[in-house]
C-alpha positions as CSV (number, residue, x, y, z in Angstrom):
1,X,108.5,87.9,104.0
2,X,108.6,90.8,106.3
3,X,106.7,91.9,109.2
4,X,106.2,95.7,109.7
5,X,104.5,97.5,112.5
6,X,103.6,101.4,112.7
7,X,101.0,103.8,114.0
8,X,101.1,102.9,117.7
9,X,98.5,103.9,120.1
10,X,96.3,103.2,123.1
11,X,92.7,102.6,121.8
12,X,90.6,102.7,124.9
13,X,92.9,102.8,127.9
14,X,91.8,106.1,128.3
15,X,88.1,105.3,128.2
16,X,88.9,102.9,130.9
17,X,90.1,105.6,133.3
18,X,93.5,103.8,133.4
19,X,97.2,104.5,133.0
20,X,99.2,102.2,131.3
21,X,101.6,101.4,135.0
22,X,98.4,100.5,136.6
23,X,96.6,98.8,133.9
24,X,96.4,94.7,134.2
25,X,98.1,92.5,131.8
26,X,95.0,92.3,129.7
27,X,94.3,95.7,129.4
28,X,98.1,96.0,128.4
29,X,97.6,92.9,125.8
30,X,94.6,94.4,124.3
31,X,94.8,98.5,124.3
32,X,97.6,98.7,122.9
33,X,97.4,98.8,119.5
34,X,99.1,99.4,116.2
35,X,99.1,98.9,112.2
36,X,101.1,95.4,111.3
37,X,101.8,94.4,108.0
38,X,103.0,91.9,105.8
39,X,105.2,92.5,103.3
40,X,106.2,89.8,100.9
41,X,108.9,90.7,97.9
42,X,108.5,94.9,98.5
43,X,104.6,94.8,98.0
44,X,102.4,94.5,101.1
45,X,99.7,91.8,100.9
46,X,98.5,92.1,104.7
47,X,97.5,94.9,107.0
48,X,95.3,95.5,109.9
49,X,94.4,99.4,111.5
50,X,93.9,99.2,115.4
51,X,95.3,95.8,115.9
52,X,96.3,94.7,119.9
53,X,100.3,94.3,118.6
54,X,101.2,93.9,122.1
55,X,98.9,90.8,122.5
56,X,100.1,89.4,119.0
57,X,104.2,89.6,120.3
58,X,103.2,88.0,124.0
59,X,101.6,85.1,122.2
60,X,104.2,84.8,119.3
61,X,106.8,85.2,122.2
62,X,105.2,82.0,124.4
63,X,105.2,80.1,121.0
64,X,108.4,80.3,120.2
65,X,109.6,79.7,124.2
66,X,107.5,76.6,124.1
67,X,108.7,72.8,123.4
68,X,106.5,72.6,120.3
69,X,108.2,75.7,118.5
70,X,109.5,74.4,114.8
71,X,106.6,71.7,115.3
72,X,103.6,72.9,115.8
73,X,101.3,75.8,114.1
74,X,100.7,79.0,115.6
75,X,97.2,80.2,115.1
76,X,96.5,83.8,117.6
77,X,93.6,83.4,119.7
78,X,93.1,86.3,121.0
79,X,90.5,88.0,123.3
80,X,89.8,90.9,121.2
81,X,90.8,89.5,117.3
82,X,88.7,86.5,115.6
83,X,90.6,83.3,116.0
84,X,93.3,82.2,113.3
85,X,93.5,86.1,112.2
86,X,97.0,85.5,112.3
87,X,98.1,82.1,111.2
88,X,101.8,80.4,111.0
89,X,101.8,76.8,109.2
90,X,104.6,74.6,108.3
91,X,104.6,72.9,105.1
92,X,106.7,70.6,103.0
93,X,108.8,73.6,101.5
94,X,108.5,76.0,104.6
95,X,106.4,77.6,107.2
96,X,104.0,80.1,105.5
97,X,101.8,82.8,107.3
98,X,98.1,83.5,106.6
99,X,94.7,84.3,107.9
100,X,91.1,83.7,107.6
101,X,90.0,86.8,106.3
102,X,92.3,85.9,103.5
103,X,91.9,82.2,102.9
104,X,93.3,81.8,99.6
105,X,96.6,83.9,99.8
106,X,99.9,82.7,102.2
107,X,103.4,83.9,102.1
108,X,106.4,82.3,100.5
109,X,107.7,79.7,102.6
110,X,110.2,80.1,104.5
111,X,113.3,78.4,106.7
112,X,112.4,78.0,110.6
113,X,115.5,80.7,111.3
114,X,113.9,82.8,109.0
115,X,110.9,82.8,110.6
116,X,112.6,83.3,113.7
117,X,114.4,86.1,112.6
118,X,111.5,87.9,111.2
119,X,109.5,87.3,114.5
120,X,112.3,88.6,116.5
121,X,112.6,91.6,114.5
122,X,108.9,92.4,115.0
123,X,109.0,92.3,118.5
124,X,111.8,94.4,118.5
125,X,109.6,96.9,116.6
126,X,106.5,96.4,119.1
127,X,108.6,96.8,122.3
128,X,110.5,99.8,120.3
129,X,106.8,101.4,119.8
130,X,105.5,100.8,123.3
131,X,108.5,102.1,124.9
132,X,108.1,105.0,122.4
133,X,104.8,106.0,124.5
134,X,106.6,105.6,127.5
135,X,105.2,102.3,128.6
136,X,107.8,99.8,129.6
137,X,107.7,96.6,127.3
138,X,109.0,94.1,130.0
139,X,105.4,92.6,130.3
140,X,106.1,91.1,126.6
141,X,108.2,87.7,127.5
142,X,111.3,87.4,125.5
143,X,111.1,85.3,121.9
């Protein structure tokens, strides 16, 4: 399993009359968007266009910094994406990662430090891609 992220932009930021250093947190979390992917064994078999990436790394971020990280699920609610869009479960052979809109397909299990790993590396790739637009990242907690 891989994440992937691409195609950064600001969707409505400009519509809302705002710069990125004096946009809120929310605005941040939810205009800033990109194309993530999941790519299991070379083939991709989950993408999104326009997706708030920045929101997705802040809450996958706060999961992993909680006490329930390698215990619980992690399901994105997010103020702009339908609930459970993005889902991380555990299972008996791994954690797998799913969503709604595609009930009947999960990834490979995987090892926790896997996950972890593969987490990190994607918000390395987020904070890469908003710094790239010459916003500074440091509004994403550390994972």
């Amino acid at each position: 399993m891989q994440f992937v992220c691409q195609n950064f932009g600001l969707s409505d930021m400009p519509r809302r009359g705002l710069t990125p250093q004096e946009a809120p947190l929310e605005v941040l979390l939810l205009d800033i968007d990109a194309e993530p992917s999941i790519w299991e064994q070379g083939r991709e078999v989950w993408s999104e266009e326009a997706f708030p990436v920045a929101e997705l790394a802040y809450h996958l971020a706060l999961w992993l910094q909680s006490p329930a990280a390698g215990h619980e699920d992690f399901e994105l609610d997010s103020m702009q994406a339908e609930e459970g869009l993005i889902r991380i479960v555990a299972s008996d052979e791994g954690w797998r990662v799913g969503s709604i809109f595609t009930p009947d397909f999960w990834t490979a299990p995987v090892g926790w430090e896997v996950l972890v790993a593969e987490i990190k590396q994607f918000d390395r790739a987020v904070r890469e891609g908003i710094a790239a637009m010459g916003i500074d990242p440091a509004f994403i907690p550390e994972p």
